[in-house]
N, C-alpha and C positions, 0 to 999 in steps of 0.2 A: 052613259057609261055605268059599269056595274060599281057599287056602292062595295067601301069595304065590306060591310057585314055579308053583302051576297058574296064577294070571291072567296071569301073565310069560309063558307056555309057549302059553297061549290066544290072548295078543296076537300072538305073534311066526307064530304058523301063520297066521293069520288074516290080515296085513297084506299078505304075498304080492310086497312089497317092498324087503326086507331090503337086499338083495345090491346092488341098487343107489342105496341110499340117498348112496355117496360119490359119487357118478358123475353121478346125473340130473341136480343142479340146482346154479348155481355156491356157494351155500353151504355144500353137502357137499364139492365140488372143494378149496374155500380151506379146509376144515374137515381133510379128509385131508392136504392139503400144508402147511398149518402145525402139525400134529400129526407130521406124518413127519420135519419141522424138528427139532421138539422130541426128539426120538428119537434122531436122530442127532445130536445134540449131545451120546449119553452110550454110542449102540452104535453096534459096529460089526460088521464081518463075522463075526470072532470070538466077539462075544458070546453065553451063553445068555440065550435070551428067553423069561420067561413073559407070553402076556396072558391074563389074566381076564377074561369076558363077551366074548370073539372074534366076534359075532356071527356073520357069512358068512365070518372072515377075509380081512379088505382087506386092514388091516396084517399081522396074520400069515402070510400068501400072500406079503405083498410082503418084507415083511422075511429069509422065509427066502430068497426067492430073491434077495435078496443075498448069501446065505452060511451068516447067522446059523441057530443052532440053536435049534430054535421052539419052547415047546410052547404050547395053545389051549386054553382051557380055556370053554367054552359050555353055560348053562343050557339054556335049549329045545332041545328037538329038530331042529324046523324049521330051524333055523337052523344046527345041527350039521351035520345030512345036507349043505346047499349046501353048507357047508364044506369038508365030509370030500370033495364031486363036486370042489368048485373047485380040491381041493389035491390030487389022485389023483395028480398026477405029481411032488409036492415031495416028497421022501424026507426032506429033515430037517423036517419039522413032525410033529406029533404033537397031534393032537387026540383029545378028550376031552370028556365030559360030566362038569359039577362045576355049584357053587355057589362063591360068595365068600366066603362067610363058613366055608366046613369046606375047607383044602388041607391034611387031614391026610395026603395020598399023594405029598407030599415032604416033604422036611427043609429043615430049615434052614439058612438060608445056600447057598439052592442056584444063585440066581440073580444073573445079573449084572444085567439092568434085569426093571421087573415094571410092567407096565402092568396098568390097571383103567380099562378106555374104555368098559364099560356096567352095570356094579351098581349103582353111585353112582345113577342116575338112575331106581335101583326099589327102593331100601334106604329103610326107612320108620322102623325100629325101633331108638330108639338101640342097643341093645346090638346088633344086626345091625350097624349101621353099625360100631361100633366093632370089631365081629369080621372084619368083611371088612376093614377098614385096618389092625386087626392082624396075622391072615392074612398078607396082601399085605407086611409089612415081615417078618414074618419068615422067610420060604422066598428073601428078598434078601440077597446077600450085603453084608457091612459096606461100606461107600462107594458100594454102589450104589445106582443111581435108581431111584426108584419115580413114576409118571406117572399122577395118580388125576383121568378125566374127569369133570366135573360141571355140570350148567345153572343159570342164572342163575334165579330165578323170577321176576324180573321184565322178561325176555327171553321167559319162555314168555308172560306178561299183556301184552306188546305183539305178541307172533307171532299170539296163539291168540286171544283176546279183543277186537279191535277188530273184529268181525263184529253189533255188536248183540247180542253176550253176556256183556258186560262184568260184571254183576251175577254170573253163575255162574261165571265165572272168579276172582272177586272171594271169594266162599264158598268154591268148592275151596281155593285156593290162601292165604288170610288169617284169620284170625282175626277179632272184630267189631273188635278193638282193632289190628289190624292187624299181628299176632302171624307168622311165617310157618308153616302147618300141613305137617305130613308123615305121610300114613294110606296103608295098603294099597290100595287102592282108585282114590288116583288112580294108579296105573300110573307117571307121570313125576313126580319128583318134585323142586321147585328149590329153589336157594339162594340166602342172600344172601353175597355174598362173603367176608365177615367171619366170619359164620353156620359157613362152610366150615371157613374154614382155623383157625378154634379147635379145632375135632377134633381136630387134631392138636398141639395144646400141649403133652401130657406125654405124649407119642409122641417113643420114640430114631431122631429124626431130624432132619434140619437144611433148612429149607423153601430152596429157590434161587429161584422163581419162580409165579406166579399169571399166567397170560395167558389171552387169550381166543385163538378159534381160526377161528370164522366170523362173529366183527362183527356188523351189521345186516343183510346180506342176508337172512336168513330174513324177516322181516316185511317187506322192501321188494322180494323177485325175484317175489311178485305183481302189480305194477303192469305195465299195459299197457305204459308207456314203458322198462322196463326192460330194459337192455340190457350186458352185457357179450359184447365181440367177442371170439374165439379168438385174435384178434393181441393184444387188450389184459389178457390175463387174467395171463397173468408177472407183468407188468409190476404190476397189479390185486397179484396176491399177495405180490409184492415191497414193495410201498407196505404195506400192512398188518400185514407180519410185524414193520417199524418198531415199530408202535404198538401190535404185540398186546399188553406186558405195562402199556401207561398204564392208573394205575388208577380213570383219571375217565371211562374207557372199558366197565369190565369188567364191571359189572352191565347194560350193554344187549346186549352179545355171547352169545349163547342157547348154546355150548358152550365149555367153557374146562378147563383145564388144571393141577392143583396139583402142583407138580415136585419134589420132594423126593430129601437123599438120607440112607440108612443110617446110622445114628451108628454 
């Protein structure tokens, strides 16, 4: 049977979309700008930056060229190579092919913020999981942030499953008991909010925040009527960034954010 790392690696050659997943459609927009929010609420120019799962580097592209010292650390290939085209002229980034769960190729304490914007969402195996947020806190230095993205599942069963497939979204993703499942196999893999941030209970760290980062639009920027104007979209992002972290909000927003920093 294929290995997570090949179905991951399969996916991402295959999708042929990567690169502009922040860009095409407004819930990738409001997804990057309030992610970029949360970011610099802890770096700044100065700071070194690790992300893990860089995909095309959005943020990593953008972030160095503020300043900061980057480095990118991306499973697939496919998605390395656009990387490594898109970033040919940043001299402070530094990409690399890794996994999340082995940074044995630094040390500890090396970083000042450490983001993890796509593992979370292909990590199936608790001790995987736990390896890659251990990982991730340890190559951070003491009071620094660490930014671990993750999806809602019950954000992906209203995105993905009101097409008249509701019953098969219902088996992937639940249990008969209503259990929430996580297997190699589905590729994306959600959570429940709660679900989440236990992981990290006897983790040396000190949690700051849980937000969501693109709301409802995913399941709603299908509709014929929908519309946000380029004069209204600020304005759109500004109103939301309010409410990103209300928690009676956080299980229907499909990408979100657990903020944490270094004990």
């Amino acid at each position: 049977m294929s290995s997570r790392q090949e179905i991951i690696s399969e996916f991402y050659a295959e999708c042929g979309n990567e690169d502009s997943r922040l860009t095409r459609s407004r819930h990738g927009q409001l997804e990057f700008c309030t992610s970029m929010h949360y970011i610099h609420r802890f770096a700044d120019k100065n700071s070194k930056v690790l992300e893990v799962g860089a995909g095309t580097g959005r943020y990593s592209i953008a972030l160095a060229k503020e300043g900061m010292d980057v480095t990118a650390i991306e499973l697939a290939e496919a998605n390395l190579a656009v990387l490594r085209e898109n970033a040919k002229d940043v001299s402070n980034l530094n990409a690399m092919q890794g996994d999340a769960t082995d940074l044995s190729r630094f040390a500890d304490n090396t970083f000042d913020i450490t983001l993890v914007f796509g593992p979370m969402y292909h990590l199936y195996d608790p001790a995987e999981v736990h390896k890659a947020i251990d990982e991730a806190i340890r190559v951070t230095k003491k009071g620094g942030a660490i930014l671990f993205a993750f999806i809602s599942v019950y954000a992906i069963m209203y995105a993905n499953y009101l097409e008249g497939n509701w019953a098969a979204g219902e088996e992937e993703n639940f249990t008969k008991d209503y259990q929430i499942r996580h297997f190699k196999e589905q590729l994306f893999t959600g959570y429940d909010i709660i679900e989440f941030e236990q992981l990290f209970e006897e983790k040396p760290v000190t949690w700051i925040t849980t937000a969501g980062v693109d709301g409802l639009l995913e399941p709603v920027e299908d509709r014929e009527d929908f519309c946000i104007k380029d004069e209204d979209f600020e304005a759109f992002a500004k109103w939301y960034l309010a409410f990103a972290e209300k928690r009676e909000l956080l299980g229907m927003t499909n990408h979100l954010l657990y903020v944490c920093k270094k004990a």
